[in-house]
RODRENBA-394626 format. One line per 4 residues: their letters; for each residue z, y, x of N, C-alpha, C. Coordinates in steps of 0.001 Angstrom, whole numbers, plus 524288, in hexadecimal, padded with zeros to 5 digits. Atoms other than C-alpha are relative to their C-alpha. Example, Ala and Ser with C-alpha at 12.3 -4.5 7.8 and 13.67 -1.06 7.14 Angstrom:
AS	80000 7FB5A 8037A 81E78 7EE6C 8300C 80000 804B0 80384 ~ 7FFC4 7FB5A 7FCCC 81BE4 7FBDC 83566 802DA 80442 7FCFE .
//
This chain:
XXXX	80000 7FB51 8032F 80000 80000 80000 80000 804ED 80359 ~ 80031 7FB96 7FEA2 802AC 808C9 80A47 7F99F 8023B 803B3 ~ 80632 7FFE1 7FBD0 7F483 80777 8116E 7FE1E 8020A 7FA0D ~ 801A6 7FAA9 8021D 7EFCE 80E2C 8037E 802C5 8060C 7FE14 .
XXXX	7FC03 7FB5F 80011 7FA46 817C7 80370 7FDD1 80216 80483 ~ 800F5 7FBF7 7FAAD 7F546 81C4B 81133 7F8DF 8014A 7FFCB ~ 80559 7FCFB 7FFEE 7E5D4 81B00 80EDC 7FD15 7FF05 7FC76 ~ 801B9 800A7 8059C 7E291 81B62 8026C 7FBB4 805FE 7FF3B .
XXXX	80473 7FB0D 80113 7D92A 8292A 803C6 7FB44 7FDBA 80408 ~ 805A9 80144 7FF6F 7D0AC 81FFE 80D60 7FE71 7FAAD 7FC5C ~ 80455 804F1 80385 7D03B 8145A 80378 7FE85 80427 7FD7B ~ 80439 7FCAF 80243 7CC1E 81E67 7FA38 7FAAC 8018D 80306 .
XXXX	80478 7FFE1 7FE13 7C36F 82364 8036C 7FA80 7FC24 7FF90 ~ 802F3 80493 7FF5B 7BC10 8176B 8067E 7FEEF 7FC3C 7F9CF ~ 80415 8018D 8058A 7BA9D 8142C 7F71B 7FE84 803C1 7FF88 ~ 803C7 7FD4C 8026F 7B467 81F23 7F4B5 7FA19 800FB 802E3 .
XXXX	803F4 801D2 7FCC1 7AB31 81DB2 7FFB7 7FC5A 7FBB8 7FDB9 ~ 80240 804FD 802A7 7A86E 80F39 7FB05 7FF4E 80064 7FC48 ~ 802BF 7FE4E 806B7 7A606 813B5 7ECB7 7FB32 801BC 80039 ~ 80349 7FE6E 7FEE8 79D4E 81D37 7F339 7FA6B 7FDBA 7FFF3 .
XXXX	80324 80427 7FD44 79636 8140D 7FB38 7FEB5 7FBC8 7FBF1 ~ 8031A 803D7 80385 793DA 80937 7F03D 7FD0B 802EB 7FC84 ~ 80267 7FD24 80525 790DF 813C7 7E523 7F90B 801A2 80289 ~ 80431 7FEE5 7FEFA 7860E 81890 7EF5F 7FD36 7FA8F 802E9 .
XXXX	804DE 805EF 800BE 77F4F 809E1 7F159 7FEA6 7FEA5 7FA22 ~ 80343 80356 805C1 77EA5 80612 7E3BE 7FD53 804E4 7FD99 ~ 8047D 7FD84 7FFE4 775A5 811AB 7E2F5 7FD5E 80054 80412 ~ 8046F 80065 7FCA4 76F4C 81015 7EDA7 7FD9C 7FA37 7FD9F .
XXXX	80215 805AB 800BC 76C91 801BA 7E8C4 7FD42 800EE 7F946 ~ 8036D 80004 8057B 7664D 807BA 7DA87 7FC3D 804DE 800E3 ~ 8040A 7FC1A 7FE29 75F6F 81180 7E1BC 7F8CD 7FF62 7FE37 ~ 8053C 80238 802CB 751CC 80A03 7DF98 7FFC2 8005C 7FA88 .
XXXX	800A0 7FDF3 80417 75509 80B79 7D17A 80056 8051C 7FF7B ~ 801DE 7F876 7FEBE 758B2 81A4A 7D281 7FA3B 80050 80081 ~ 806D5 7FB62 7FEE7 74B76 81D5E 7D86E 7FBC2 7FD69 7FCBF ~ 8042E 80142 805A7 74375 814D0 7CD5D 8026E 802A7 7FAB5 .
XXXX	7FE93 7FC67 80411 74A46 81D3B 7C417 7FEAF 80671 8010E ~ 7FF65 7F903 7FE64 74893 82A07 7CB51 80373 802B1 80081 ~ 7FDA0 7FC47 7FE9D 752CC 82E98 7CFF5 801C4 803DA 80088 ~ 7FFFD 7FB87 7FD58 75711 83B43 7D31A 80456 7FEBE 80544 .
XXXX	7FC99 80296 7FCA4 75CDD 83A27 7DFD6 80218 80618 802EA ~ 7FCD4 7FB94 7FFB5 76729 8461F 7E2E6 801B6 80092 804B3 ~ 7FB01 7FEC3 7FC2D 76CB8 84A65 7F058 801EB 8064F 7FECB ~ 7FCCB 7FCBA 8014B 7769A 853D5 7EDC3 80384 802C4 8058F .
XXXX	7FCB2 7FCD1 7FAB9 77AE2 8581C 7FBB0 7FC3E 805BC 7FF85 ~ 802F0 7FA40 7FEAA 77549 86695 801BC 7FB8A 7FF66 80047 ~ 804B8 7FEE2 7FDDF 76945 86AFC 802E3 7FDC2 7FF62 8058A ~ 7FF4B 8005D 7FA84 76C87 86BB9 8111C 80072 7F82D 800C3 .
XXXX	7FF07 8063F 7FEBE 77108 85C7B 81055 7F9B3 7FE33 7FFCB ~ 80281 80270 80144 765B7 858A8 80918 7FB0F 80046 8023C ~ 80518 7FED3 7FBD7 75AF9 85F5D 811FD 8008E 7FD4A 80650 ~ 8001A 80286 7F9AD 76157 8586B 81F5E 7FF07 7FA15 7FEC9 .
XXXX	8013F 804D5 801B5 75E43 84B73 817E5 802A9 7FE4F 7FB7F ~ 7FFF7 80217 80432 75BE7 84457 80BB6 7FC78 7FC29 7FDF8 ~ 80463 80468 803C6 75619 838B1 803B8 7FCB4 80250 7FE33 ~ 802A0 7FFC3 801E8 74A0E 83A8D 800CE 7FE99 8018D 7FB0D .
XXXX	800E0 7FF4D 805A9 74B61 8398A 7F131 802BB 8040F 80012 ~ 7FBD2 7FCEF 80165 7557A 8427C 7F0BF 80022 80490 80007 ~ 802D9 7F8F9 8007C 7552D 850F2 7EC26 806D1 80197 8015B ~ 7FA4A 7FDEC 7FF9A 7609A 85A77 7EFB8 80277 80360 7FAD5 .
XXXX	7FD2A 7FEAE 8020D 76901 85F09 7E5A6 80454 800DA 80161 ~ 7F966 801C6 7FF1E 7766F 8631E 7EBB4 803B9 801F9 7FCAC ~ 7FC87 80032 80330 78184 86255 7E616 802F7 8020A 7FD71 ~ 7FF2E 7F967 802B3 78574 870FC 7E25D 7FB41 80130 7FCF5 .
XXXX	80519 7FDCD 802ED 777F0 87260 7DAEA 7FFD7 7FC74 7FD8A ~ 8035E 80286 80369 77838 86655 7D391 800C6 7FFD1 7F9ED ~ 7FED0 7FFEA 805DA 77F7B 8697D 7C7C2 7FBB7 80446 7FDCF ~ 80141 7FB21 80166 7754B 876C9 7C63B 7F9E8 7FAB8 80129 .
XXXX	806B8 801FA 7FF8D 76955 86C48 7C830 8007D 7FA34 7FDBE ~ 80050 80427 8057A 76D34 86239 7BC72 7FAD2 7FEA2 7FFD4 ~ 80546 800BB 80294 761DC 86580 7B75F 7FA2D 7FAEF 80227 ~ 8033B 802E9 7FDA9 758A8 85F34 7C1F7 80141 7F9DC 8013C .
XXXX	7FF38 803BF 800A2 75E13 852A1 7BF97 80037 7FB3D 7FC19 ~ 801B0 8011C 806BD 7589B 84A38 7B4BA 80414 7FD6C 7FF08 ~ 7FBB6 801DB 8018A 76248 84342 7AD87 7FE2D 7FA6D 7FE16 ~ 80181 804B2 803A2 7599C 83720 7AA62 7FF57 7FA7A 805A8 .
XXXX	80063 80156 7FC10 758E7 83223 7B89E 80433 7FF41 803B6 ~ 7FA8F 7FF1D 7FB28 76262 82D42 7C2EB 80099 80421 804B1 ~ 8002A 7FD11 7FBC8 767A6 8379A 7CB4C 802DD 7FDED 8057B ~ 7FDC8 801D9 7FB83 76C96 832CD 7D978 801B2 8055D 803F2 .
XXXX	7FDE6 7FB37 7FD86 77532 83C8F 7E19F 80256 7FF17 8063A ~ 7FF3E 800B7 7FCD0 77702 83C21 7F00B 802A3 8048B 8048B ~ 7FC01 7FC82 7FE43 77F22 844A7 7F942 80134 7FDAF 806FC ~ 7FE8D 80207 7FB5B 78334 84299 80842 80303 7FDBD 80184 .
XXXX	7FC81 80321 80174 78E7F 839DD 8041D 801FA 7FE88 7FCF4 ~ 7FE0F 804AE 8059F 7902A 83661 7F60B 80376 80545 7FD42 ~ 7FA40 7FC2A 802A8 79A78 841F6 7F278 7FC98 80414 7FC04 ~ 801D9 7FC60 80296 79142 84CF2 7EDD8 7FBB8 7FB75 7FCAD .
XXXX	801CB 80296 80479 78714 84385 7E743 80385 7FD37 7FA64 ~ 7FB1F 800BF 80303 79491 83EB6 7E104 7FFDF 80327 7FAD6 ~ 80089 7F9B2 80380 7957F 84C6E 7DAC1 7F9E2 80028 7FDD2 ~ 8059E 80094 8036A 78869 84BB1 7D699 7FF67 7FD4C 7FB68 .
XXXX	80125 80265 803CA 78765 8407F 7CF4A 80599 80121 7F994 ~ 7FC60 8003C 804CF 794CE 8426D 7C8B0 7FE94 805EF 7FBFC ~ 80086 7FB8A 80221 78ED3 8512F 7C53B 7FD2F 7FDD5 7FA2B ~ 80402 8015C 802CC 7827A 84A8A 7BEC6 8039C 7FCBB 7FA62 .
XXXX	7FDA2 802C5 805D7 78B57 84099 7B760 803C1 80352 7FAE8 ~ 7FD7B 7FA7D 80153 7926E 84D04 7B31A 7FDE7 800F2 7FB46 ~ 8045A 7FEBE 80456 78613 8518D 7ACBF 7FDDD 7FCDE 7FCE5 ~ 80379 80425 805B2 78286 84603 7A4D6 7FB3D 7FC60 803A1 .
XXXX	8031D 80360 7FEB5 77837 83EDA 7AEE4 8022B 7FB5B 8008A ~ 7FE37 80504 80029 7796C 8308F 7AD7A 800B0 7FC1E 80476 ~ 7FF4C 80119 7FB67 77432 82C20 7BA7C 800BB 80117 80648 ~ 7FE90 7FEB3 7FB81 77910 8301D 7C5F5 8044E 7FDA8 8025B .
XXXX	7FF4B 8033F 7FB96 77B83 82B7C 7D292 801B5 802AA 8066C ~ 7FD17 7FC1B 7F9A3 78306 82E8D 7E0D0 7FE79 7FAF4 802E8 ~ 8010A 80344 7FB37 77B6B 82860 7EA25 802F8 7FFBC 805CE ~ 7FCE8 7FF64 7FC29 7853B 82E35 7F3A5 7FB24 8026F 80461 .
XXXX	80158 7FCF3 7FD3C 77F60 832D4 8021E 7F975 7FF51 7FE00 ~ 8060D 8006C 80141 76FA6 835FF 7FF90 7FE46 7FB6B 8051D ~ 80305 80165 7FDB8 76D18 82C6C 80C2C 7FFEB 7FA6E 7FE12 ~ 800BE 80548 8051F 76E94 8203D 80099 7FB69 800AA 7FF1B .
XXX	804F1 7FDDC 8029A 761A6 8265C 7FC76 7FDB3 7FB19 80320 ~ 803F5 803CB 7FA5C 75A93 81FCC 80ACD 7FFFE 7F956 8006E ~ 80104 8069C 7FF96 75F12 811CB 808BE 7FCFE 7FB7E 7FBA7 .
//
């Protein structure tokens, strides 16, 4: 008992990591469906991030502009949200589910996109 009395903020840690980390494979593993549906595929870091490298599919939206750019996001299509570690696409998707979109998705870092 006393070994989680002393590190019980890195087991937390390390599940929320590993939540991370599975939540972003089992979208990477329906990805092939995503993109026969069409996708929209979201990185939500800077402008600055997203110009020193990015996936291919992926348009920039960051993450202070995306509640003011709803609009450009259809609501009939899966949206996928990516970020330079999972935290701000986080905030993304929970914005969207906010607003009423049904599918959305936190692929976590955009370099999931490449595999």
């Amino acid at each position: 008992m006393d070994f989680f009395k002393h590190y019980w903020p890195l087991i937390l840690l390390i599940l929320i990591f590993s939540l991370r980390w599975w939540n972003s494979r089992k979208i990477i593993s329906i990805l092939p469906d995503l993109r026969k549906k069409k996708a929209m595929f979201i990185d939500v870091r800077s402008i600055t991030e997203f110009q020193e490298a990015s996936a291919p599919e992926t348009i920039n939206i960051p993450l202070q502009e995306l509640k003011n750019r709803l609009s450009e996001m259809p609501r009939k299509i899966p949206i996928v949200f990516c970020c330079a570690s999972g935290t701000r696409s986080s905030l993304a998707k929970k914005m969207l589910k906010k607003n009423g979109y049904k599918e959305v998705y936190n692929i976590g870092t955009w370099t999931n996109f490449l595999r």
